[in-house]
C-alpha positions in Angstrom: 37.2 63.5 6.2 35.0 65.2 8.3 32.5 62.8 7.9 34.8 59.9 9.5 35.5 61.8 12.5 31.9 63.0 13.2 31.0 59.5 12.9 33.4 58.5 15.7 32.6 61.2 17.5 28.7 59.7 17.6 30.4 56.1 18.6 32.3 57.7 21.0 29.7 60.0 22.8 27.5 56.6 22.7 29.8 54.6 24.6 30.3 56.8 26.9 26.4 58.2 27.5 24.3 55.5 29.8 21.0 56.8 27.7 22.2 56.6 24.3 18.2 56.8 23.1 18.5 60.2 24.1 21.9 61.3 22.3 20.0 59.3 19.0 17.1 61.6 19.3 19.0 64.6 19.8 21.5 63.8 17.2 18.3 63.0 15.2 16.7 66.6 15.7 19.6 68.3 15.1 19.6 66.6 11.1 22.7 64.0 12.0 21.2 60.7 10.8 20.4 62.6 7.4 24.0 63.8 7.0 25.1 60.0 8.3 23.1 58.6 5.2 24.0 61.1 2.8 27.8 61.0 3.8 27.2 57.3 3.0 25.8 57.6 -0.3 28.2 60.7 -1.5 31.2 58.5 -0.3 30.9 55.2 -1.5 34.1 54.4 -2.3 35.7 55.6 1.1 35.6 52.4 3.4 36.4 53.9 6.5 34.2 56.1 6.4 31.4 53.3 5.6 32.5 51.1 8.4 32.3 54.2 10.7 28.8 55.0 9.8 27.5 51.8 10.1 29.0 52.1 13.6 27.5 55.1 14.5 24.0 54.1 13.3 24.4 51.1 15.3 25.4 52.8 18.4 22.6 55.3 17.9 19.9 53.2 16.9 20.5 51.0 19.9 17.1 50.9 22.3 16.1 53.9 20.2 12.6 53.0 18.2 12.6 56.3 17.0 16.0 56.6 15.8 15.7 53.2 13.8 12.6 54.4 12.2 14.1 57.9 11.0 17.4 56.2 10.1 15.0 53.8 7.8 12.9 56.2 6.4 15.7 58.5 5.0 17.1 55.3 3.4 19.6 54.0 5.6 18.8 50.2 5.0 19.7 50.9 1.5 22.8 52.5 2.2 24.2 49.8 4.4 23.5 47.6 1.7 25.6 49.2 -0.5 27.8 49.3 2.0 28.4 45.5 1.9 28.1 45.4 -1.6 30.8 47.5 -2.4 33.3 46.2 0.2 32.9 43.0 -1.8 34.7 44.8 -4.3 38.4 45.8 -4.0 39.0 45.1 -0.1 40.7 42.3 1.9 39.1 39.8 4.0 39.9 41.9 7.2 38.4 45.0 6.1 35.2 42.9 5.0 35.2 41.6 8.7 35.8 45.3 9.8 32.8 46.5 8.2 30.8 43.6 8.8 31.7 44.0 12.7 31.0 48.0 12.6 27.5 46.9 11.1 26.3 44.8 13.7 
């Protein structure tokens, strides 16, 4: 979906960028962490593209206070959580792992 590869477009553009507070803030302004949550909750039962997000909302999130507090207020701590509560359901022990690993 478009979804997934915007996502690893984030993780990608975060790996590469030595200020990634400044790509979360910008990605922030620009409405990205609202479409990252809502991708989330419209696609719960499309594990990649969970695993992805929680990447990306790692990546951006890291050393980014402001970031982390838009990403929780639009309900992203909810949406991770369903995250992991659905991959209990119907997925193998390495794509728990995956996700788990994306996650953190």
């Amino acid at each position: 979906t478009i979804q997934l590869y915007g996502c690893c477009a984030i993780i990608n553009i975060c790996k590469v960028c030595s200020d990634t507070e400044s790509v979360g803030l910008s990605v922030d302004q620009l409405g990205g962490i609202d479409v990252i949550v809502r991708s989330m909750q419209e696609h719960t039962d499309d594990f990649f593209l969970q695993a992805e997000a929680c990447s990306a909302i790692a990546s951006l999130c890291d050393d980014a206070p402001l970031v982390k507090e838009a990403f929780f207020n639009l309900g992203g701590i909810a949406v991770v959580a369903n995250a992991y509560r659905s991959c209990k359901l119907g997925v193998s022990i390495e794509e728990s792992f995956y996700l788990m690993e994306q996650a953190c």
